[in-house]
N, CA, C and O atoms as a DFTB+ gen file, in Angstrom:
232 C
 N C O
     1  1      -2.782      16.946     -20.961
     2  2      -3.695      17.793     -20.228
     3  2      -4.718      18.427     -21.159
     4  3      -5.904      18.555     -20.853
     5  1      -4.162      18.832     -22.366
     6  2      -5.311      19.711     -23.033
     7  2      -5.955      18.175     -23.927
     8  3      -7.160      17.923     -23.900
     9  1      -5.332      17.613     -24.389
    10  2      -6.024      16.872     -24.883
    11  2      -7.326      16.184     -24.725
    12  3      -8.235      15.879     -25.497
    13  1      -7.086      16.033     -23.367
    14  2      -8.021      15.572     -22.023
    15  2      -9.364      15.817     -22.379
    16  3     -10.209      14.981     -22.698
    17  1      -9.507      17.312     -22.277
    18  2     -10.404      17.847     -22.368
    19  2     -11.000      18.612     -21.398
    20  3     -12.125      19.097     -21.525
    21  1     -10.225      18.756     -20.334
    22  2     -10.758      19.111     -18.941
    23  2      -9.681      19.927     -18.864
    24  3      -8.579      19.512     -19.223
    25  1      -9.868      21.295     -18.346
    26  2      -9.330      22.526     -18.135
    27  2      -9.023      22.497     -16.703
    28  3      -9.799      22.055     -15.856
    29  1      -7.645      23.076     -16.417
    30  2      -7.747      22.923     -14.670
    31  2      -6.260      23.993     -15.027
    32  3      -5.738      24.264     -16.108
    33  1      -5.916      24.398     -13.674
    34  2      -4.427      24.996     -13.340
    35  2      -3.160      24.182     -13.552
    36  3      -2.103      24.755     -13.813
    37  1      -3.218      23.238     -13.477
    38  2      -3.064      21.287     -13.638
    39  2      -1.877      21.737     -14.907
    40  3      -0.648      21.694     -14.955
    41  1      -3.022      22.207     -15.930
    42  2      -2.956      22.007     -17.101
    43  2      -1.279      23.445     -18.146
    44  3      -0.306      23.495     -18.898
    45  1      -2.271      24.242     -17.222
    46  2      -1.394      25.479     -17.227
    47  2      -0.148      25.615     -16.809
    48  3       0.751      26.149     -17.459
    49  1      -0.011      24.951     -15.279
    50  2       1.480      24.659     -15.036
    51  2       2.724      23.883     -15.451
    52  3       3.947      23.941     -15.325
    53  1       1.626      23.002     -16.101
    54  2       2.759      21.866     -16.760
    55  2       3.241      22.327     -18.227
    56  3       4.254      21.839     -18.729
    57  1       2.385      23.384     -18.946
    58  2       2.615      23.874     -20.233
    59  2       4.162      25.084     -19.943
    60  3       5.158      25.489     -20.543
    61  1       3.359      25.248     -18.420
    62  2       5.020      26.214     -18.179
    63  2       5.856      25.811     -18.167
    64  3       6.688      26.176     -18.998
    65  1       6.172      24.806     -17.223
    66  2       7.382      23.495     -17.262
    67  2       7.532      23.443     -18.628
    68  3       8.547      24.073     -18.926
    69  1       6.951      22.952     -19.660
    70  2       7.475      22.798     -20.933
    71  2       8.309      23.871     -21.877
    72  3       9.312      23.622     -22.546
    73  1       7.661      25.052     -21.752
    74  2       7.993      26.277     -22.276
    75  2       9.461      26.683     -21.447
    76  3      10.523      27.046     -21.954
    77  1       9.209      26.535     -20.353
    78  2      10.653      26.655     -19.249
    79  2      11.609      25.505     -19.812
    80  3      12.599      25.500     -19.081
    81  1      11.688      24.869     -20.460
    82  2      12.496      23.137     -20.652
    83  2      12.378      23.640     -22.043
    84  3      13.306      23.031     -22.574
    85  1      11.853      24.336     -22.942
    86  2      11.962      24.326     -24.144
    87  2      13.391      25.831     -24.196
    88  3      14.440      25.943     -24.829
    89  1      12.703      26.694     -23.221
    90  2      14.238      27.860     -22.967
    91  2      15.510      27.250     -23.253
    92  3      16.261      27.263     -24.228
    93  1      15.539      26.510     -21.689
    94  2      16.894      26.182     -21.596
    95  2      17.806      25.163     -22.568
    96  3      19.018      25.046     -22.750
    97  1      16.583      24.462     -23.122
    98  2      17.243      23.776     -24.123
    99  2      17.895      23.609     -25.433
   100  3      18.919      23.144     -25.932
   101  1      16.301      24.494     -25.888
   102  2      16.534      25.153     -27.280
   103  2      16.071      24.131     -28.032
   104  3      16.620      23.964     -29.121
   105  1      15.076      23.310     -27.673
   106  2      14.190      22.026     -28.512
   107  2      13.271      22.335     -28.429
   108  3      12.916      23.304     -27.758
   109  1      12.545      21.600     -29.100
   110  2      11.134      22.309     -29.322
   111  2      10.262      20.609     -29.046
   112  3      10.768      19.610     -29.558
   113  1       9.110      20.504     -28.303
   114  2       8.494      19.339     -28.111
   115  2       7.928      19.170     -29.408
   116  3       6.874      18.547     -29.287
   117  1       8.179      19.465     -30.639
   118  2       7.906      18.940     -31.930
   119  2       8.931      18.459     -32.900
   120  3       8.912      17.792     -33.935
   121  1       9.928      19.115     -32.092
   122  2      11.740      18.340     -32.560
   123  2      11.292      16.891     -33.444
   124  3      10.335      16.119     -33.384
   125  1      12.651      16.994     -34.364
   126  2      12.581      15.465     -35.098
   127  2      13.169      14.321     -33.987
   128  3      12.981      13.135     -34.259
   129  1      13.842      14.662     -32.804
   130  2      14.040      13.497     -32.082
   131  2      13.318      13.139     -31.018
   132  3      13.564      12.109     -30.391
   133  1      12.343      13.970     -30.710
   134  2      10.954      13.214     -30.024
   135  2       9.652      12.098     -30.607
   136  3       8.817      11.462     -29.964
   137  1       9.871      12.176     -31.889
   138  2       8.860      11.333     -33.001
   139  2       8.994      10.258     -32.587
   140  3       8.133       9.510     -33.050
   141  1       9.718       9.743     -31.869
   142  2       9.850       7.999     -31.732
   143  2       8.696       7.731     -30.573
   144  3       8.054       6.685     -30.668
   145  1       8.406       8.657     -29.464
   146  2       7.531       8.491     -28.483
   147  2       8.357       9.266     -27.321
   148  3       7.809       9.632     -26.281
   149  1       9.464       9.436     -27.547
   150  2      10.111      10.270     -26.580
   151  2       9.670      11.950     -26.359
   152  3       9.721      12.852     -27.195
   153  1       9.272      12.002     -25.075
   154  2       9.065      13.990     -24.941
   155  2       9.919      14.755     -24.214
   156  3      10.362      14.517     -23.090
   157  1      10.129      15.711     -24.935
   158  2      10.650      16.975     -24.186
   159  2      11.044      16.086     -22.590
   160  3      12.007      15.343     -22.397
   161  1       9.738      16.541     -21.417
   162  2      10.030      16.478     -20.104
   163  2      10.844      15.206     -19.731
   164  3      11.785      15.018     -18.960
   165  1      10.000      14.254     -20.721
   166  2      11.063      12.775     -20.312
   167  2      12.415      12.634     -20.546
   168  3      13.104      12.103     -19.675
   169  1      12.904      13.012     -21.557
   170  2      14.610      13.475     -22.090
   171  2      15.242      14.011     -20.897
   172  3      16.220      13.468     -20.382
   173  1      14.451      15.551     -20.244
   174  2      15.112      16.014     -19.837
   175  2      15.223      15.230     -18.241
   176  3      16.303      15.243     -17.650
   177  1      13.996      14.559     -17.631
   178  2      13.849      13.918     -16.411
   179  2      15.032      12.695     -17.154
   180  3      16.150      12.623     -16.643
   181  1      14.850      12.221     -17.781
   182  2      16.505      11.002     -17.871
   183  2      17.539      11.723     -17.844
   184  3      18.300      11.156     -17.060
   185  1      17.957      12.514     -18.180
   186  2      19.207      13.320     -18.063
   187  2      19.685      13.630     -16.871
   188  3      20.895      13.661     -16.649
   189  1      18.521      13.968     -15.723
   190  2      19.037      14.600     -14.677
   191  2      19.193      13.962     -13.271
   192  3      18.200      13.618     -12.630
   193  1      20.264      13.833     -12.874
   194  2      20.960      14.838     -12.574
   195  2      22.939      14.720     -13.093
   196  3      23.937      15.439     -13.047
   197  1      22.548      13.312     -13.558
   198  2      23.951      12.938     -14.444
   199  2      24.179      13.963     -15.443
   200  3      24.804      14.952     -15.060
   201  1      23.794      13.921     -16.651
   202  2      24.042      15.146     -17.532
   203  2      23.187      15.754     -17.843
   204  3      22.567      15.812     -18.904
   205  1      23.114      16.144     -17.131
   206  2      22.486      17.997     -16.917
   207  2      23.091      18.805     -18.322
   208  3      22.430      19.369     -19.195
   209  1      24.294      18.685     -18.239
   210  2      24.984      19.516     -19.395
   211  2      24.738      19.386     -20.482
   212  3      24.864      20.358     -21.227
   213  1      24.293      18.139     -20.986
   214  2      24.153      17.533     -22.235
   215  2      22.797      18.380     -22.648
   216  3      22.760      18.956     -23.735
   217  1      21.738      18.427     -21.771
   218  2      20.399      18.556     -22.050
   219  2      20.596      20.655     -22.007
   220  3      20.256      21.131     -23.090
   221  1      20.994      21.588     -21.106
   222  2      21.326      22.869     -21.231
   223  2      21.629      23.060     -22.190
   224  3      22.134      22.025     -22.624
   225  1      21.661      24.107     -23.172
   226  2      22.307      24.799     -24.208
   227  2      22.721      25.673     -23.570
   228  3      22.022      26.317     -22.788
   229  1      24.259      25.927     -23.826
   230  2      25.515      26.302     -23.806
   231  2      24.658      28.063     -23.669
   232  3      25.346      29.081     -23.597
C-alpha cells in the first residue's frame, strides 16, 4: 500500500491489521523468518483456523 504510492484509508487499515498480528504474535514483519518471501499476514492467514495456537503467543 505505501509503497504504491497512493494514499487511501485502504492503506491505513491494513497497517492496523499488521500492528494487531504483530501484538498477538510477538513477530515483527521484519523477523528473520519472513526473508524468504513469506509475510507476517500470510503466516498468520495459513495458520488459521488449524493452528491458531502455534501463531498466538502464549
Amino acid at each position: 500500500y505505501g509503497m504504491g504510492g497512493r494514499i487511501s484509508t485502504k492503506g491505513d487499515v491494513y497497517s492496523y491489521g499488521v500492528l494487531v498480528l504483530e501484538t498477538l504474535t510477538e513477530k515483527s514483519p521484519t523477523d528473520s523468518m519472513f526473508a524468504s518471501g513469506l509475510t507476517l499476514p500470510s503466516w498468520v492467514s495459513d495458520s488459521f483456523p488449524n493452528r491458531l495456537r502455534d501463531v498466538v503467543a502464549p
